[in-house]
N, C-alpha and C positions, 0 to 999 in steps of 0.2 A: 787629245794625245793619249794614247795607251800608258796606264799606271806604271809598267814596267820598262819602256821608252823613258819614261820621266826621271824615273829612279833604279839607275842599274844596281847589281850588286856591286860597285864599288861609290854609289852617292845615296846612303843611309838619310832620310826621309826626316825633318823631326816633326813633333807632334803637330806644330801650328801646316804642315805641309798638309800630313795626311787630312785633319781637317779641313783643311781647303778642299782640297780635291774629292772629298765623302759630300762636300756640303749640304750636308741633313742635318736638320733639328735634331732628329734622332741619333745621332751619333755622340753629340754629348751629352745627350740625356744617358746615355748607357753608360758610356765610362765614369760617370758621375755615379750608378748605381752598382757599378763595378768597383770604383774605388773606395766610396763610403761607404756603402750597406752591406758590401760586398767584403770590404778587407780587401781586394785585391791589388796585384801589384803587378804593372805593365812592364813588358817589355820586346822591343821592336826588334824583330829577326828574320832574315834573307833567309826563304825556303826556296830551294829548286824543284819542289815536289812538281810534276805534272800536269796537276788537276789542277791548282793554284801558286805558280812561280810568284816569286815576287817578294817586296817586303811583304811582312804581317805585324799584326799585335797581338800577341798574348796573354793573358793574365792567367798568375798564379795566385790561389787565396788556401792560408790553410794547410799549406804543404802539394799541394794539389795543382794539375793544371785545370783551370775554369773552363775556358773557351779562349778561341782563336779567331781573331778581327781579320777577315781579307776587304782592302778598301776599294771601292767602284766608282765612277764617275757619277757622282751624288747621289749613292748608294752605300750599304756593305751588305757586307753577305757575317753572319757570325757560325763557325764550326762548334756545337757540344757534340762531346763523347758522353754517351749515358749508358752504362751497365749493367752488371747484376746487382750492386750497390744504389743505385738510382729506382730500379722497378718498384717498391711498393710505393714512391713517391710519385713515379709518375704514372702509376694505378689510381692513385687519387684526384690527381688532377688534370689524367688527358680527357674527361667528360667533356670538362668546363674552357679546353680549349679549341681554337680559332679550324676548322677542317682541315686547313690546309698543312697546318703544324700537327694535326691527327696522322694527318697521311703520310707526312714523311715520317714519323716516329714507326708507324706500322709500314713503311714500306724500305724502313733502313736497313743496309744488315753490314754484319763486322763479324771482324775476328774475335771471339771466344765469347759470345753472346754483347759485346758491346756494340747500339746501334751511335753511328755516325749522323750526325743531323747538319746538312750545310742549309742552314734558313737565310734568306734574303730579307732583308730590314728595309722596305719601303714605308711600312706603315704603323701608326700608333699601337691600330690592335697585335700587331705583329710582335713589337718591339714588349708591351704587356705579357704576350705571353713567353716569350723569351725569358725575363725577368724571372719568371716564374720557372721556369725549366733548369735556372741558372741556381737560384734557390736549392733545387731539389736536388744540384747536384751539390752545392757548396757545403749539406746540410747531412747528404746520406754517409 
């Protein structure tokens, strides 16, 4: 059943649901490095955007928005915004990451030089380098 079938904008989702329905190891491994290492602080918000209707998860760290959780059928997808604030950090460390997450950082683009990055979270190395992107913004 389609995530947004399941959970209209008026039946708010709570965490054990969305869980359920991400069913990936990697989904709590993130919000575990999101809430402890990270400082961050969730919370679950009904977007009509477009691209991705639907509930989502947010986290805030720092004053800051982090990144933005959209949940899949045992999957998610995670949104960073990375800036002009973010470039010399992630000058350093797009070498040493995964091609795939290369490519979408060069082949992002946004308004007033911020690129938009919607990464898919299938895999270990995926979710590593995320972590690391997430750093670089929590930190610039």
């Amino acid at each position: 059943m389609d995530w947004n079938e399941m959970y209209p904008r008026s039946r708010r989702p709570e965490p054990g649901d969305i869980a359920g329905f991400v069913a990936s190891p990697l989904w709590p491994e993130l919000l575990s490095f999101l809430s402890e290492t990270c400082g961050g602080r969730q919370r679950t918000e009904y977007s009509s955007c477009s691209m991705a209707p639907g509930w989502n998860v947010k986290y805030r760290a720092r004053g800051r928005a982090l990144c933005t959780l959209y949940p899949g059928e045992g999957e998610f997808t995670c949104l960073v915004a990375l800036g002009v604030r973010e470039e010399p950090g992630m000058e350093e460390i797009l070498p040493r990451l995964e091609p795939e997450i290369q490519e979408l950082y060069h082949g992002a683009g946004g308004i007033r030089g911020t690129r938009w990055l919607m990464i898919p979270v299938r895999e270990s190395r995926i979710l590593a380098n995320l972590k690391e992107l997430l750093l670089v913004r929590l930190n610039a």
